[in-house]
C-alpha positions as a printed NumPy array, in Angstrom:
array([[ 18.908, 266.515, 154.176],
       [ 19.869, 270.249, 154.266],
       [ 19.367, 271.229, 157.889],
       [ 20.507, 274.401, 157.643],
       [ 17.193, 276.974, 157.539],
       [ 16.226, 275.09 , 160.705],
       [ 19.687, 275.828, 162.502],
       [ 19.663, 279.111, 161.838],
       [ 16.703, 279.583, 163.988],
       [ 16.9  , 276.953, 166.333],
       [ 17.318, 277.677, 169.946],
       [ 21.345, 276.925, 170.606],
       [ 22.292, 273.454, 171.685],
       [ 18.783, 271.867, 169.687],
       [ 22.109, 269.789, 168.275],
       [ 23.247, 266.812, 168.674],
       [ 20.785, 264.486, 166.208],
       [ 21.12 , 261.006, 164.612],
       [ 21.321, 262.765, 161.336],
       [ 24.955, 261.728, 160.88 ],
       [ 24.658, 259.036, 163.508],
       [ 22.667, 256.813, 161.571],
       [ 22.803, 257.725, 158.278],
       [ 23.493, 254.8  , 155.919],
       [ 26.622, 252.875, 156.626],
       [ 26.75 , 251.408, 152.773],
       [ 30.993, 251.913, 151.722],
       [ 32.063, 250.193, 148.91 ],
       [ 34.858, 248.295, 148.418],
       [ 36.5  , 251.261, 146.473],
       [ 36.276, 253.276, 149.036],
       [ 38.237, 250.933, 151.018],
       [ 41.061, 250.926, 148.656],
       [ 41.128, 254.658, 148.319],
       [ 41.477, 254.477, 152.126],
       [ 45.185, 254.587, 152.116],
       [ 45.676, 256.026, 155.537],
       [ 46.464, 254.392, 158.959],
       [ 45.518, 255.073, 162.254],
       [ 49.328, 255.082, 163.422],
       [ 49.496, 257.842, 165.57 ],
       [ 52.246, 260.906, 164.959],
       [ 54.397, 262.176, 167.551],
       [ 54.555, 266.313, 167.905],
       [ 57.079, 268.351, 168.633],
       [ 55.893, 268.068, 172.562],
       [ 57.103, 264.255, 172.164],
       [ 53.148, 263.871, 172.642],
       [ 51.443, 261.228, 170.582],
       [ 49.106, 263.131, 168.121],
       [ 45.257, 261.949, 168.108],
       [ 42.006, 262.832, 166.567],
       [ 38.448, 262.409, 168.328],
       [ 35.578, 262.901, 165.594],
       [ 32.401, 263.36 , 167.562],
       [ 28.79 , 263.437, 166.149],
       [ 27.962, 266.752, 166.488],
       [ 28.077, 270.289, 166.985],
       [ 30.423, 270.695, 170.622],
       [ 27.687, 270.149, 173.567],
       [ 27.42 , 268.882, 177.282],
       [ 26.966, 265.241, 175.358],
       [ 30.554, 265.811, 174.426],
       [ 31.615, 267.949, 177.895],
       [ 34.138, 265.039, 179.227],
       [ 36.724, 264.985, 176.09 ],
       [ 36.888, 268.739, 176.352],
       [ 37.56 , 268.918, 179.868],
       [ 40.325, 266.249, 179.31 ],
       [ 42.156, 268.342, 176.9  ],
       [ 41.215, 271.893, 179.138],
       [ 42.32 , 270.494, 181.831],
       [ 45.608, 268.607, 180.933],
       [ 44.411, 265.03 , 181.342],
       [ 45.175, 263.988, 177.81 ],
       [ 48.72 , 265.441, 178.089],
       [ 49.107, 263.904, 181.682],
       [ 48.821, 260.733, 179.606],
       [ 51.172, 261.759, 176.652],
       [ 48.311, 262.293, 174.33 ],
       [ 47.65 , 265.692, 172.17 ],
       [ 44.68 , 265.391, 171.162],
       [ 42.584, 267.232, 168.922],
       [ 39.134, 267.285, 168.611],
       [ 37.353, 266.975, 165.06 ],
       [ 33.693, 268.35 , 165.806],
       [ 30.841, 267.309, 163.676],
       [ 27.778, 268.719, 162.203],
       [ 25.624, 269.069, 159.135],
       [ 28.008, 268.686, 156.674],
       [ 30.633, 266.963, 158.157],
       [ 30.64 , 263.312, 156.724],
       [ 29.34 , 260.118, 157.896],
       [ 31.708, 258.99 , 161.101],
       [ 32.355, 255.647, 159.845],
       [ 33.668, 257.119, 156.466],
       [ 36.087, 259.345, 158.313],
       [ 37.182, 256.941, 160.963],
       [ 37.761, 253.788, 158.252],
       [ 39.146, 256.762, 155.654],
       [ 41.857, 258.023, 158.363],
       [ 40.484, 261.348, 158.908],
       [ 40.179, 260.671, 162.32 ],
       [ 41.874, 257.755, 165.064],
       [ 38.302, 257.619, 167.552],
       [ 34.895, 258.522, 166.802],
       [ 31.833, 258.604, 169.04 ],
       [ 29.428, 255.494, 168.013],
       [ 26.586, 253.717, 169.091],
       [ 25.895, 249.973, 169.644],
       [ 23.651, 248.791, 166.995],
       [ 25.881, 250.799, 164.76 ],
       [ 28.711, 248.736, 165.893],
       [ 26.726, 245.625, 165.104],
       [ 25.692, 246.803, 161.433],
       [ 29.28 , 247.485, 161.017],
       [ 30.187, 243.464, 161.528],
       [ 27.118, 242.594, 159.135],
       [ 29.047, 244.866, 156.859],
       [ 32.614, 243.477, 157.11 ],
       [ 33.894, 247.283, 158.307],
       [ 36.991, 246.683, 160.411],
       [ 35.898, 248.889, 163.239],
       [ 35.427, 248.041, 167.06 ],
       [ 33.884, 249.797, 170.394],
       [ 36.189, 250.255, 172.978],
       [ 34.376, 251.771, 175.443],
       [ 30.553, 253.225, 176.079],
       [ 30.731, 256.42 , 177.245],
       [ 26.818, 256.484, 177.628],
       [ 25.172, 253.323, 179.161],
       [ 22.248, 254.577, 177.863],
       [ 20.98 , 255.658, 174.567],
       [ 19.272, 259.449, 174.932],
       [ 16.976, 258.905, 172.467],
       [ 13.179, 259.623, 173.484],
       [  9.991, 260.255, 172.419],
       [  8.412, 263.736, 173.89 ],
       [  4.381, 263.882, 173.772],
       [  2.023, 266.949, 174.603],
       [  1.589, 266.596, 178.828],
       [ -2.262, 265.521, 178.288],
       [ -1.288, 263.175, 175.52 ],
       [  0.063, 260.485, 176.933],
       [  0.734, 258.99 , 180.412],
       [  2.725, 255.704, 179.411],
       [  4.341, 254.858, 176.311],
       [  2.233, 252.891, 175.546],
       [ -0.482, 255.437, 175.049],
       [  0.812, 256.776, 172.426],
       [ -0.47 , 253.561, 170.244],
       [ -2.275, 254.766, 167.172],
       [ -1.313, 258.578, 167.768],
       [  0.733, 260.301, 164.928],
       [  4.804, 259.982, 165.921],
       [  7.257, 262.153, 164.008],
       [ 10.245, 260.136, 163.702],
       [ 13.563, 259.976, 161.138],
       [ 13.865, 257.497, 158.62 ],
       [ 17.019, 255.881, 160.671],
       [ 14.34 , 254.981, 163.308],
       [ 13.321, 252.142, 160.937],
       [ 16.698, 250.489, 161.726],
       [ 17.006, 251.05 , 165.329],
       [ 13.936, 251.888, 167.811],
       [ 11.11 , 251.694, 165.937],
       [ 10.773, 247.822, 165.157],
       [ 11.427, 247.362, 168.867],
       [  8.384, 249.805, 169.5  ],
       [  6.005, 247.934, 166.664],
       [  6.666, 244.834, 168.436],
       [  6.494, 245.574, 172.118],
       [  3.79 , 248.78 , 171.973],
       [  2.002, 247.804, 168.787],
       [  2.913, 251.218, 167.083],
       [  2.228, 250.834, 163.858],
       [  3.844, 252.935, 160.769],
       [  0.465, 254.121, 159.471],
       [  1.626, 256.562, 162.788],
       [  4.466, 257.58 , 161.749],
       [  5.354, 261.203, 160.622],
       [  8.335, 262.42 , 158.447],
       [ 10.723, 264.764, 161.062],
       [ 12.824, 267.057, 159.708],
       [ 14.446, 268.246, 163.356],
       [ 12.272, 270.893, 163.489],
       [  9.726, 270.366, 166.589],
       [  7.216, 273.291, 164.476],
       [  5.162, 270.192, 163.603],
       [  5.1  , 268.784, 166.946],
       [  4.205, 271.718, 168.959],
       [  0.882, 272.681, 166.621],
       [ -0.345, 268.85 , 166.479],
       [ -1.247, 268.233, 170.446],
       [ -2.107, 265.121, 169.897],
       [  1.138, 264.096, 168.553],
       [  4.68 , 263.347, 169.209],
       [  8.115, 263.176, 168.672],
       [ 11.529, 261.603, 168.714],
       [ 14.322, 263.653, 170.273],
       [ 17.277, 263.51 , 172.42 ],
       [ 16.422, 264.037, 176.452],
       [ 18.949, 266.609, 176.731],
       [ 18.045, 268.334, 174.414],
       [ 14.939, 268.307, 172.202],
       [ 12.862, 268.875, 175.929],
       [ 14.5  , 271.934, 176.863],
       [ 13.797, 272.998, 173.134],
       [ 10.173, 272.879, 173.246],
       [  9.876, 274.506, 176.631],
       [ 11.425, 277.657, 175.026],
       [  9.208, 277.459, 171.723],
       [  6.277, 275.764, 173.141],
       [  5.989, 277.142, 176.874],
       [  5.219, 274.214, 178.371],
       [  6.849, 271.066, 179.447],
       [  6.431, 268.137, 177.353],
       [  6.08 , 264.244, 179.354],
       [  9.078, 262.829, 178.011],
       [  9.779, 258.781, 177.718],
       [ 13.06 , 257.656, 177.925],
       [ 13.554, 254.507, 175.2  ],
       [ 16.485, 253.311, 177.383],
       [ 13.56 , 252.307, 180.004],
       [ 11.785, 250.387, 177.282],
       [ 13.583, 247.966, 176.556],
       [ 16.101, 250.128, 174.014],
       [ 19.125, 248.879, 175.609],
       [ 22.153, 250.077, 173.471],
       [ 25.352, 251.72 , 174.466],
       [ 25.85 , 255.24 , 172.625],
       [ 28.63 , 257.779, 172.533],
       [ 30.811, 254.682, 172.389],
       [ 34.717, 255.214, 171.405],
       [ 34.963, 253.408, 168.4  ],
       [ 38.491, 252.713, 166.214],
       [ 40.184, 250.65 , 163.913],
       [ 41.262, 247.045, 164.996],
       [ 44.057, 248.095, 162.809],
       [ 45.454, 250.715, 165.742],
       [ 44.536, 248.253, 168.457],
       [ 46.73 , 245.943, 166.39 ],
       [ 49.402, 248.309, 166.352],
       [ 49.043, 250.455, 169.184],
       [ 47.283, 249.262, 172.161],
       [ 48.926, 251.369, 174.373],
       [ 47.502, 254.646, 172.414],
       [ 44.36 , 253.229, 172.898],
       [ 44.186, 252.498, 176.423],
       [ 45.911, 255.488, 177.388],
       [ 43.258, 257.885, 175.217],
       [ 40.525, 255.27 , 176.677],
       [ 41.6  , 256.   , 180.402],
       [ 42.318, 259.617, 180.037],
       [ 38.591, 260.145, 178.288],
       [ 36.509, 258.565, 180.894],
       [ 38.839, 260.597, 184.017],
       [ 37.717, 263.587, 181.274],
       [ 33.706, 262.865, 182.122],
       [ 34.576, 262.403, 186.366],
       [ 36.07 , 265.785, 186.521],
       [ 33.618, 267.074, 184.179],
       [ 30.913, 265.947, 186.394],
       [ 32.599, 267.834, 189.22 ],
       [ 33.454, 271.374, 187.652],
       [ 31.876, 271.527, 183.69 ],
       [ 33.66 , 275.002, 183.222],
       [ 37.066, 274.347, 181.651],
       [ 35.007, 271.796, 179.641],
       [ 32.253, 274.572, 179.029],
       [ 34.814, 277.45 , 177.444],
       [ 36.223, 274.757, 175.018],
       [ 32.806, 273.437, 173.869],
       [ 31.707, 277.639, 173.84 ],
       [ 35.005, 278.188, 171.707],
       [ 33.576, 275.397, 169.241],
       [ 30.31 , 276.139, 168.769],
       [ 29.461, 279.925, 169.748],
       [ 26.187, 279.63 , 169.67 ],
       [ 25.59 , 277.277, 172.476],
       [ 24.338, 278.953, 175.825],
       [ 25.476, 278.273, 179.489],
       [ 21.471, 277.632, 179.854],
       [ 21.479, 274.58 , 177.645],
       [ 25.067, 273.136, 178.502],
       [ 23.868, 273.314, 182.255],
       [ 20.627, 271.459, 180.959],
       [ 22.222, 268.961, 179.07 ],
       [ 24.614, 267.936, 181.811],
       [ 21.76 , 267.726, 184.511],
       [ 19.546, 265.226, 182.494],
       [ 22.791, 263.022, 182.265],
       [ 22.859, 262.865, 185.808],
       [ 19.262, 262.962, 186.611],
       [ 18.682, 260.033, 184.343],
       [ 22.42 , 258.231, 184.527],
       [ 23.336, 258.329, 181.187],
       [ 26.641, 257.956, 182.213],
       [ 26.774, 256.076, 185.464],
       [ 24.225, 253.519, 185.96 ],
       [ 24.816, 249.876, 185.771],
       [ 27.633, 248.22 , 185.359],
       [ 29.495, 252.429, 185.707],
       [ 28.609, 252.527, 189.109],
       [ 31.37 , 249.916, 189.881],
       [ 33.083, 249.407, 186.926],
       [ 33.912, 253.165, 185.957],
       [ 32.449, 254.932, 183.354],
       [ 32.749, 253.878, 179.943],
       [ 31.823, 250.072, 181.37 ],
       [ 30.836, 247.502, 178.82 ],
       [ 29.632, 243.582, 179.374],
       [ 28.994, 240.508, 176.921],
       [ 25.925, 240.647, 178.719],
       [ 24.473, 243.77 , 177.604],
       [ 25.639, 243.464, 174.328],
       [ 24.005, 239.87 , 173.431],
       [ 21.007, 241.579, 175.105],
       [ 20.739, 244.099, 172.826],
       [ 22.043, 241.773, 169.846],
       [ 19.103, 239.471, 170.846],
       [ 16.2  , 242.144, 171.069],
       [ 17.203, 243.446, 167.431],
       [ 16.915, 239.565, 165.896],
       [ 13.659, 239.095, 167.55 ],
       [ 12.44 , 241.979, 165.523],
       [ 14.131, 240.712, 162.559],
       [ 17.256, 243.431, 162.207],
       [ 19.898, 240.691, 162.527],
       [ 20.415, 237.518, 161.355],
       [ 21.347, 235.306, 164.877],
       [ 24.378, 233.971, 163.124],
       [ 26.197, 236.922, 163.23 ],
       [ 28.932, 237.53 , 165.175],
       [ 28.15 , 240.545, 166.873],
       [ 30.941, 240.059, 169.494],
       [ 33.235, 241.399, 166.428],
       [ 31.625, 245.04 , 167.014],
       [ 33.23 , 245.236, 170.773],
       [ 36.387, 244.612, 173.36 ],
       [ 36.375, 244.577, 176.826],
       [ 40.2  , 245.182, 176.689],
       [ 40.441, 248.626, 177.749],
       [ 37.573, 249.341, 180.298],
       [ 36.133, 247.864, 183.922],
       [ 38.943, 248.571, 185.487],
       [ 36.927, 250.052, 188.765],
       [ 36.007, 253.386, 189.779],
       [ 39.206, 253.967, 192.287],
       [ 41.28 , 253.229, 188.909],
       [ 39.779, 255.979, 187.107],
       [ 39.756, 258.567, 190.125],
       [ 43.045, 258.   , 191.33 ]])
């Protein structure tokens, strides 16, 4: 999907989509072979080991805590120089580039994770930055008062829906796909149908259509409906927890100490995401990082004690379980392949010390 003429005219920071997220996982075994490259990291001049983050969009508040760790020296203050790989439109799938060697971590999600064991692709999550997914659905205010009133109403969704939320929906809402509507990122739809709605991202979509639309749209949260997987994960190759373990706890660490002090003073953060991407405002990086908070994308659960970037067995045979029961996975597979609990819950006081 060419994205571009929408871009162009979108308000800044309408960014950070599925489109690369959960497009189609499907490498072949060539590819594999032509895959060459390690994960080994390279020492610089500095004597710093040399890393690569790939994240899954254009720079944002989504992504605010691995800039501040590099703005602010944290990465270095744990002997990592670390470079940051930003994605976009035509920047390949994140699986391809993380298996292919392009880059060492790259931001997941959980049922992506999972596919990636039904597929026999040696990655692994190694932390969840986000204990909850920001996925939504945004209605017109007099459309809908509960989710589930937006049974039988028209729904503009992607087609990667059909592999994550949207069988969850059918089964606990009784949405059907007779209501489902082709989106194209472009909310243009949306805001002429008012009896419609949309999928979107709570930081950003929302603030979107209250510049276009001028009006705030109800907004439902999937994450409090029973859509219970971990995104902006840290995902790499067992190959470099093979060989480097240290590396990887030592990037894991210094990442999630990048989101605490981003959550106290976004602006060394802010310049490198503005240096990035140009076009996005102070307005929407101060939106996007108050909807993390105000809904606890990032501590909530298990975070609050744990630290962020807290993962359990628990959640994830949750979430394993709720995507059989609507027929995604086969219950035979071992989805404890997709994660490690090596390199996170070490405690809040271990993080902010």
């Amino acid at each position: 999907m060419n994205l571009s003429p929408f871009l162009s005219t979108a308000i800044p920071g309408l960014s950070r989509r599925r489109f690369l997220q959960y497009s189609a996982i499907g490498l072949s075994s060539s590819l594999f072979a032509a895959c060459t490259e390690n994960n080994q990291a390279s020492t610089s001049n500095s004597g710093l080991d040399q890393v690569t983050l790939g994240t899954n969009w254009l720079a944002q508040a989504e992504h605010g805590g691995f800039y501040q760790a590099i703005a602010t020296g944290i990465y270095k203050n744990h002997g990592l120089d670390v470079t940051i790989k930003m994605g976009g439109p035509q920047v390949p799938n994140g699986t391809q580039l993380l298996i292919g060697g392009a880059v060492d971590f790259f931001m997941g999600y959980g049922i992506d994770a999972i596919n990636a064991v039904a597929q026999g692709i040696p990655k692994i999550t190694v932390a969840a930055i986000f204990q909850k997914d920001p996925q939504c659905l945004i209605a017109h205010p007099n459309t809908a008062k509960t989710l589930a009133d937006l049974q039988g109403k028209p729904i503009y969704v992607s087609a990667a829906a059909n592999v994550t939320y949207w069988p969850l929906l059918k089964v606990k809402y009784g949405f059907t796909d007779e209501q489902k509507r082709p989106y194209n990122f472009n909310p243009a739809p949306f805001l002429t149908d008012k009896t419609s709605a949309q999928q979107g991202y709570i930081t950003s979509e929302p603030f979107a259509i209250e510049k276009q639309g001028g009006f705030k749209p109800t907004v439902f949260l999937l994450a409090d409906y029973g859509y219970s997987t971990y995104a902006t994960t840290i995902e790499t190759k067992k190959e470099l927890i093979a060989k480097n373990p240290d590396l990887v706890q030592r990037f894991v660490d210094a990442s999630i100490k990048g989101w605490y002090s981003y959550f106290e003073n976004p602006q060394p953060g802010n310049q490198l995401i503005k240096k990035d991407n140009p076009e996005m405002s102070d307005e929407q990086l101060a939106y996007g990082l108050a909807k993390l908070k105000e809904y606890g994308m990032i501590i909530s659960g298990e975070a609050e004690t744990q630290g962020i970037g807290a993962m359990t067995e628990q959640r994830w045979r949750s979430l394993f379980d709720s995507m059989v029961n609507v027929g995604l996975y086969q219950p035979n597979l071992n989805y404890q392949a997709a994660f490690t609990l090596q390199f996170v819950n070490k405690g809040v006081d271990y993080y902010q010390s």
